[in-house]
C-alpha positions as CSV (number, residue, x, y, z in Angstrom):
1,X,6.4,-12.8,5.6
2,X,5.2,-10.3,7.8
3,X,3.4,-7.2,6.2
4,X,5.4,-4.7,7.1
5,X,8.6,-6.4,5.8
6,X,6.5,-7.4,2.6
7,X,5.9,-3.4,2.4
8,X,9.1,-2.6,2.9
9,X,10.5,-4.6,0.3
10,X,7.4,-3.2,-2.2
11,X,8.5,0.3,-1.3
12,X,12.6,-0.5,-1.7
13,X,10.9,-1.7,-5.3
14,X,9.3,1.5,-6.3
15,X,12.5,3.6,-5.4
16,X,14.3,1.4,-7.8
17,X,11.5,2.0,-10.3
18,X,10.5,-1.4,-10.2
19,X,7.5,-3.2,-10.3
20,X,5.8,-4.8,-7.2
21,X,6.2,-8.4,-6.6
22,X,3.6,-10.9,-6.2
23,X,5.6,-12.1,-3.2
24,X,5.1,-8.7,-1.5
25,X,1.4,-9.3,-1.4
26,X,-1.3,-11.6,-2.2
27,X,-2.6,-10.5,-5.9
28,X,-5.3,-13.1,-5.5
29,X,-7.1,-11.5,-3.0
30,X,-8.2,-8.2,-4.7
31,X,-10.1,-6.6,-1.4
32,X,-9.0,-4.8,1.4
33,X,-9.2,-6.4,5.3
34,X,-9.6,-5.9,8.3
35,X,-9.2,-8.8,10.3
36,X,-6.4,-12.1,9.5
37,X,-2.9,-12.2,9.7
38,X,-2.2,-10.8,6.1
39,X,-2.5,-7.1,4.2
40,X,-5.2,-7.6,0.7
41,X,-2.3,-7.1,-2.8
42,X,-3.8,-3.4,-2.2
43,X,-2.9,-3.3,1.0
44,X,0.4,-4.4,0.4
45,X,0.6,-1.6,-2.6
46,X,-0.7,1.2,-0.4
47,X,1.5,0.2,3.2
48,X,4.5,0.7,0.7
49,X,3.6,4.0,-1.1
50,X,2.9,5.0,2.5
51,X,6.6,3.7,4.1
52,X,7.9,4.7,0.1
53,X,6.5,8.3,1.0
54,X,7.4,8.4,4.5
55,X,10.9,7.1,4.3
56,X,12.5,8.3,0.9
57,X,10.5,11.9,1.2
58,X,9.4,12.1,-2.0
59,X,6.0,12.5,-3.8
60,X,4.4,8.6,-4.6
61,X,2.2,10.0,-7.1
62,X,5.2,10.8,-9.4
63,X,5.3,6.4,-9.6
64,X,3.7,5.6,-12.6
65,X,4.4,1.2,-11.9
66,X,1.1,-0.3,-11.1
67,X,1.0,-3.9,-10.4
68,X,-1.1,-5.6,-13.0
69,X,-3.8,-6.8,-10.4
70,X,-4.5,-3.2,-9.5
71,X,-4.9,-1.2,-12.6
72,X,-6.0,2.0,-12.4
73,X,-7.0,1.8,-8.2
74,X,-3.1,1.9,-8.3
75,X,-3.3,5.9,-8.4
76,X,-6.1,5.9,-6.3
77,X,-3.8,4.3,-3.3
78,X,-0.9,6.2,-4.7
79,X,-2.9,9.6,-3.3
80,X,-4.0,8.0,-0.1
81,X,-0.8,7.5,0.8
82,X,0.2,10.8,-0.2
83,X,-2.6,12.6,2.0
84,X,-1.9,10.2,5.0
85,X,1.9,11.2,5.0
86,X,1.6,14.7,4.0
87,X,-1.4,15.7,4.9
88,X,-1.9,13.5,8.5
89,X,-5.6,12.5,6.9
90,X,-6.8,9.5,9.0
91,X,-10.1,7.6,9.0
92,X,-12.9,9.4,11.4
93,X,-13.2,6.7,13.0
94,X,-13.1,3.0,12.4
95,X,-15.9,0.7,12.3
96,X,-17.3,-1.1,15.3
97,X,-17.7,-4.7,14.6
98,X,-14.3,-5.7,14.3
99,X,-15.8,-8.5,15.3
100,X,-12.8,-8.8,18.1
């Protein structure tokens, strides 16, 4: 599944005030990257508070569900993707060793 359709379906999931799925994102992997063909679990999470934000207009950090791998760094992506869609905040400027 690609990621964006995998956020997509996460986001669709926090409208309905439902949990996340595992099948949205990969749990297992508990770090954010990069590189590869796949978004981290909290990338997955923050891609669809972003397109949850962006699409339905409304705030993300009124969504209490946090998947169980995240914990508490689920309110801390919540308010990323707040400040990216509301706000426009975007990285400085991202590293140079890609490694592409």
């Amino acid at each position: 599944m690609g990621a964006s359709l995998g956020a997509t379906r996460a986001a669709a999931r926090l409208r309905r005030g439902e949990q996340p799925k595992a099948a949205d994102g990969d749990g297992a992997n508990k770090e954010f990257k990069l590189a590869g063909s796949h978004a981290s679990g909290e990338g997955m999470y923050l891609a669809a508070c972003i397109w949850f934000e962006f699409f339905y207009n409304e705030d993300v950090r009124k969504i209490h569900a946090n998947p169980g791998f995240l914990g508490e760094r689920a309110a801390s992506l919540r308010e990323i993707a707040h400040k990216v869609v509301s706000e426009g905040v975007r990285p400085a400027a991202w590293p140079a060793d890609l490694g592409e």
